[in-house]
N, C-alpha and C positions, 0 to 999 in steps of 0.2 A: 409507542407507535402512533402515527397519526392517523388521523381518521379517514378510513377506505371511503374513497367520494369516484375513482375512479372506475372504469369497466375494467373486467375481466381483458379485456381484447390491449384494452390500453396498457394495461399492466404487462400483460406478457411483453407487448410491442418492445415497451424503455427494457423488458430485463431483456430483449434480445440485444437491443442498441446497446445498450451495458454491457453487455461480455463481448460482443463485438470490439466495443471501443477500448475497453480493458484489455481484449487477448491480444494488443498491440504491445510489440515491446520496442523498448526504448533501448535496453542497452541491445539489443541485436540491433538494430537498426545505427547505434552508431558504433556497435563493433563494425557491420560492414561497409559505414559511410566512409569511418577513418582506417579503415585496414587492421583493427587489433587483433585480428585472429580468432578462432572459434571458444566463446568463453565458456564452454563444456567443457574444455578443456585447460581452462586456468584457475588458478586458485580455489574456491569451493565447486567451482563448473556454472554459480548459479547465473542467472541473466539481468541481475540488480544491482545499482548504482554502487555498491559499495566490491562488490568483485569485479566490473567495471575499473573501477581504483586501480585494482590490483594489477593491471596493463600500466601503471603507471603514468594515461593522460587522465591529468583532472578536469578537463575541459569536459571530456566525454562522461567521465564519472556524475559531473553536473548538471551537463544536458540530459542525461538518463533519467537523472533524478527530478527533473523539472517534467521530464516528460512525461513521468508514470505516473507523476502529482496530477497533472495538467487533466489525463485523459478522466480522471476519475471527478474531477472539478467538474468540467466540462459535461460527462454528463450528469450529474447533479442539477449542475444550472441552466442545462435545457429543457430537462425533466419537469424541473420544477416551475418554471418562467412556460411551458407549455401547457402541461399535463395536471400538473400541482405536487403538493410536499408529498403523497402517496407514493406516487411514482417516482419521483428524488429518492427517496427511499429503495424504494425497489432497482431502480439503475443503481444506485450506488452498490448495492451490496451485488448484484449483477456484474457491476464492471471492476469488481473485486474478484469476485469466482473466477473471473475470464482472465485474468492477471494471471494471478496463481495456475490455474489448469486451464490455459490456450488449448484452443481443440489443433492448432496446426503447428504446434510443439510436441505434442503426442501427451497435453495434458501435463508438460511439464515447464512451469512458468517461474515467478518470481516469489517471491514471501510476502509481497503486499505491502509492506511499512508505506514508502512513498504514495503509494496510490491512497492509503488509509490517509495519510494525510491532508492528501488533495480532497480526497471526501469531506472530511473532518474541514477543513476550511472552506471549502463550499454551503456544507449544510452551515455550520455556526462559528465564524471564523474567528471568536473568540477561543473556544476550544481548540482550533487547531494551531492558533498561534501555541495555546497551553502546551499541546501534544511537542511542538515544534522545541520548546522550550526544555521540556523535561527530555526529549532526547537528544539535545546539545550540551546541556550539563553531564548528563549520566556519560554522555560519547568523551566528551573533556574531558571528566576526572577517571572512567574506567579504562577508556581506549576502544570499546569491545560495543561495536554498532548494535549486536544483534541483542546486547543488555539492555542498553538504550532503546532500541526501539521494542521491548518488552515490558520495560518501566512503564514508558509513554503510553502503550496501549493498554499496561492496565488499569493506570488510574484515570483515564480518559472517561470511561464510561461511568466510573464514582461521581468525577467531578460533574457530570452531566445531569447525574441524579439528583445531584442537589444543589442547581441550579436551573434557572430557565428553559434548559435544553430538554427537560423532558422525554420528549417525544421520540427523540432520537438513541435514548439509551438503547433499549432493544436492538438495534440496527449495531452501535458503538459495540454492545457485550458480545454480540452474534462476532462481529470481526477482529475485537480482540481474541475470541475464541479459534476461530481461525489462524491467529497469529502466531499465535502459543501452539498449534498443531503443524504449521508449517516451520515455528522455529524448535521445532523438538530435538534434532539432531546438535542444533546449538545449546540450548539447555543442555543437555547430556556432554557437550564437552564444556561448556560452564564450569558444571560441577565438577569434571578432571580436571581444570586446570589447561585445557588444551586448548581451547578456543582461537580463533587466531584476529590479534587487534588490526585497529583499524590501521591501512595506508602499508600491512605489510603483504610482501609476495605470496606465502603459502598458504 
């Protein structure tokens, strides 16, 4: 962690700007720009780039994905460019929480990877190109996004430990731990065998 330099007042401020700017989604926003239909009801039901796909436009699946990156970038780097790396911190993981459980979804949001990333290349964009990396491979050679972006998030906080990024492990393990609780239902079809790859309809 890095070193608390900020107030109390200041802190709470960015984690409210953080799940504010997190509990915006992207694939809603362009299931209803481009007319895809309600994705509660397609493929996993969930609201992330990758069941996005599953509608079949990849334009949308992309802008999704850029967008859920973007908002968690963004605040990082206002955070931090205002506030300092305290608060970077605290938005980040803030505008994570708000991804995942939107208060105006009924707390039922995305799984995070995208956002994680946007984070991750905000705070030390060495790392997130890393993260970027190992879940392009893993997605290539598995097929199976939610492997990928499990791989990615857990060797993310390893490599951070031992290297310069220090500071940010804690923030990194907090969210991969996250990640792994949000992708639990995919772990468990993992392991059957059930899973469903990437770019198909069910």
């Amino acid at each position: 962690m890095p070193a608390i330099e900020s107030g109390f007042a200041v802190l709470a401020l960015w984690a409210v700007i953080g799940y504010l700017f997190g509990s915006l989604s992207g694939g809603m926003l362009m299931a209803r720009v481009m007319n895809l239909g309600n994705l509660r009801e397609i493929g996993s039901g969930n609201i992330g780039a990758t069941n996005v796909l599953r509608t079949g436009n990849k334009k949308a699946a992309a802008l999704t994905l850029l967008f859920d990156a973007a908002k968690g970038a963004i605040v990082v780097l206002l955070a931090r460019a205002i506030a300092g790396e305290d608060a970077a911190q605290i938005g980040a993981f803030a505008a994570f929480v708000g991804h995942c459980f939107p208060v105006w979804l009924n707390f039922k949001g995305g799984k995070g990877v995208a956002t994680y990333i946007g984070i991750l290349l905000a705070l030390a964009w060495p790392m997130g190109l890393v993260a970027c990396l190992i879940w392009l491979v893993m997605a290539a050679v598995t097929r199976y996004s939610s492997l990928a972006a499990l791989v990615a998030a857990g060797w993310t906080p390893i490599v951070m430990a031992f290297t310069g990024y220090g500071h940010s492990f804690f923030l990194t393990a907090l969210l991969c731990l996250l990640i792994y609780f949000r992708h639990w239902d995919n772990i468990k079809r993992l392991k059957a065998n059930t899973e469903t790859k990437i770019g198909a309809k069910g």
